[in-house]
C-alpha positions in Angstrom: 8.7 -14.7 0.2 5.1 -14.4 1.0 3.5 -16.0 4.2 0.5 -16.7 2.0 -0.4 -20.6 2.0 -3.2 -19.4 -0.3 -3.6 -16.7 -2.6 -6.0 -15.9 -5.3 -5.5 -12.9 -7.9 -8.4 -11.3 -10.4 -10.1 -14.5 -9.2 -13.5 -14.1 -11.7 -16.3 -16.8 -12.5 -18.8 -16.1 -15.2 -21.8 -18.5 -16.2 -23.0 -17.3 -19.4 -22.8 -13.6 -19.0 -23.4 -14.2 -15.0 -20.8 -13.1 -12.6 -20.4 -15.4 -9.3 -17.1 -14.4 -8.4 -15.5 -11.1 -9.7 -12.1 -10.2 -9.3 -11.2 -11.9 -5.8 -7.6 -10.8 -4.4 -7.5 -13.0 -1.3 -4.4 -13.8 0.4 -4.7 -17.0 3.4 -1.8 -17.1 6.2 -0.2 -20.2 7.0 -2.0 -20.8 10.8 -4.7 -18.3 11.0 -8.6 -19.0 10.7 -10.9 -17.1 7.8 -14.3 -17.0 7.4 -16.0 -16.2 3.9 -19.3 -14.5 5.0 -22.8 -13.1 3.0 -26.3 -13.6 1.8 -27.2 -16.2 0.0 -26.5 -15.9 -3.8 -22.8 -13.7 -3.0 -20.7 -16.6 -4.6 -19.1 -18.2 -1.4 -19.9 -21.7 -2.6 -18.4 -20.7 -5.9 -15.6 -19.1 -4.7 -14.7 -22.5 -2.8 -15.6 -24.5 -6.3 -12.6 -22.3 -7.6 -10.1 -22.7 -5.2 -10.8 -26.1 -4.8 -10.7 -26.3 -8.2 -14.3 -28.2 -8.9 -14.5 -25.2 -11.1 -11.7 -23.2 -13.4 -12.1 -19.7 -13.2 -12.9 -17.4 -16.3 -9.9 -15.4 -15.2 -7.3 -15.2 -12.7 -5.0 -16.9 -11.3 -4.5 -18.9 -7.9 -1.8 -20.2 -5.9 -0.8 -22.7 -3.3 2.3 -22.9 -0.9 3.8 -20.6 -3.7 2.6 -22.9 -6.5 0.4 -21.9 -9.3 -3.2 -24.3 -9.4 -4.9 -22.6 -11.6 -4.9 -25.2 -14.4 -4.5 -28.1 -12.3 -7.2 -30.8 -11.2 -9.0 -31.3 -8.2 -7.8 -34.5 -7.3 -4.3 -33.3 -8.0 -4.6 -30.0 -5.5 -6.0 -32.3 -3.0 -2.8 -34.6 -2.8 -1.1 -31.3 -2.8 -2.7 -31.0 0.3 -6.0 -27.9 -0.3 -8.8 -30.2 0.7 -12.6 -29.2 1.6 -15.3 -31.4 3.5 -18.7 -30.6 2.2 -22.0 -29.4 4.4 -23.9 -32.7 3.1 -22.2 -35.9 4.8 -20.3 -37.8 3.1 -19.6 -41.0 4.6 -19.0 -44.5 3.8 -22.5 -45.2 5.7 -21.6 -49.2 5.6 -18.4 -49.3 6.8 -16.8 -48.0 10.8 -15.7 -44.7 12.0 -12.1 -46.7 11.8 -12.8 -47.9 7.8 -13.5 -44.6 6.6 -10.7 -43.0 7.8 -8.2 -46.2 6.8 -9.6 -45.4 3.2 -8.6 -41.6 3.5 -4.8 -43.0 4.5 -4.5 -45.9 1.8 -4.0 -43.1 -0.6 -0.9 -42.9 0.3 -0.5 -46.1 -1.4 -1.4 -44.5 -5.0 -3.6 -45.8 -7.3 -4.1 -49.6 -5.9 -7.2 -51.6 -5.6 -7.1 -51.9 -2.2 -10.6 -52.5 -1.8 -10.0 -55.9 -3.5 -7.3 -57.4 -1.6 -7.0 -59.3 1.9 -7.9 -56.6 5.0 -4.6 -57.7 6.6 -2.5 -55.8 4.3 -4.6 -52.6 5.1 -3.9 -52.8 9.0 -0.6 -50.9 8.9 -2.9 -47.6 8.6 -5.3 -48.8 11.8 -2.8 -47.2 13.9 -3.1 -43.2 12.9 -6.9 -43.9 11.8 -6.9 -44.7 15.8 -4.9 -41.1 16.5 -7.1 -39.5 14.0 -10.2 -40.6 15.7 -9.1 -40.0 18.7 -8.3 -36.1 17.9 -11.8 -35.8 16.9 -13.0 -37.3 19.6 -14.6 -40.2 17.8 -12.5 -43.4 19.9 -15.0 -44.3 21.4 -17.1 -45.1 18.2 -14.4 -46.3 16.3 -16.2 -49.8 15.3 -19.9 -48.2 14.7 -20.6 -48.0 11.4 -21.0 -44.8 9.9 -24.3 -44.8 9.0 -25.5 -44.8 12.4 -23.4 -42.2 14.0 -25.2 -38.7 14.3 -25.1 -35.9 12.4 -22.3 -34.2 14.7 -20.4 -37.3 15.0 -20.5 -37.8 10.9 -18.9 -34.2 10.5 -16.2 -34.9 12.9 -15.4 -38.2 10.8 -15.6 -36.3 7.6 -12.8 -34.1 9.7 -10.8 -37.0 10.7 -10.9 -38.1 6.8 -9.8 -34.8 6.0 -6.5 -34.5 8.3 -5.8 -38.4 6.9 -4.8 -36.6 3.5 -2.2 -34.5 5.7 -4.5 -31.0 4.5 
């Protein structure tokens, strides 16, 4: 068995007779850190469109923990746990540090309408929003709203979101 967590084979991306991505053979260990580096135009951004899958590829084939993605949806390899944060914020601006990361953990509850119903039911997940703020550093601005906190505080809750879907 391979110690691949993620692996990617012919990976190719056309756009209309355009190549972004030709032919990637990547393989990802469980517990080590990658960087995907070069000018831009090389594809990088693509290249994470396809493994996150925000984009199917033209050909090839990729895996996760062992499992074929290729044909899966986004939202479906995120619960599988292959999740991405993005380089523009993306934060509830309106609600706290705390809410945004409660809203990452309620999906454990499936598809409810959580947003709808009494804010008591939603305290179970204050505690690990707490932990997940805290590993991020973020306690102390646990009740500031989002909006407000700075750019380097708003990556480290998009982080904290991220870990909330157990990534």
């Amino acid at each position: 068995m391979s110690d691949s967590i993620l692996s990617t084979k012919g990976l190719t991306r056309e756009f209309r007779g355009f190549v972004a991505v030709n032919g990637v053979n990547l393989d990802v260990k469980a517990g080590n850190i990658h960087a995907l580096i070069g000018p831009n135009g090389a594809g990088k951004t693509t290249c994470f469109n396809l493994l996150t899958k925000f984009l199917a590829p033209t050909r090839g084939t990729i895996a996760f923990k062992g499992r074929d993605i290729t044909g899966m949806k986004p939202a479906d390899v995120a619960r599988l746990g292959l999740v991405r944060s993005f380089q523009i914020s993306a934060v509830f601006a309106h609600l706290t540090a705390l809410e945004n990361v409660r809203v990452s953990l309620q999906r454990a509850r499936g598809a409810s309408f959580d947003f709808w119903r009494s804010e008591k039911i939603l305290t179970v997940y204050e505690d690990r929003a707490r932990e997940l703020l805290e590993d991020v550093g973020l306690t102390e601005y646990t009740d500031e709203p989002a909006g407000q906190l700075s750019y380097g505080r708003k990556r480290a809750l998009e982080i904290a979101t991220t870990l909330a879907l157990d990534p």
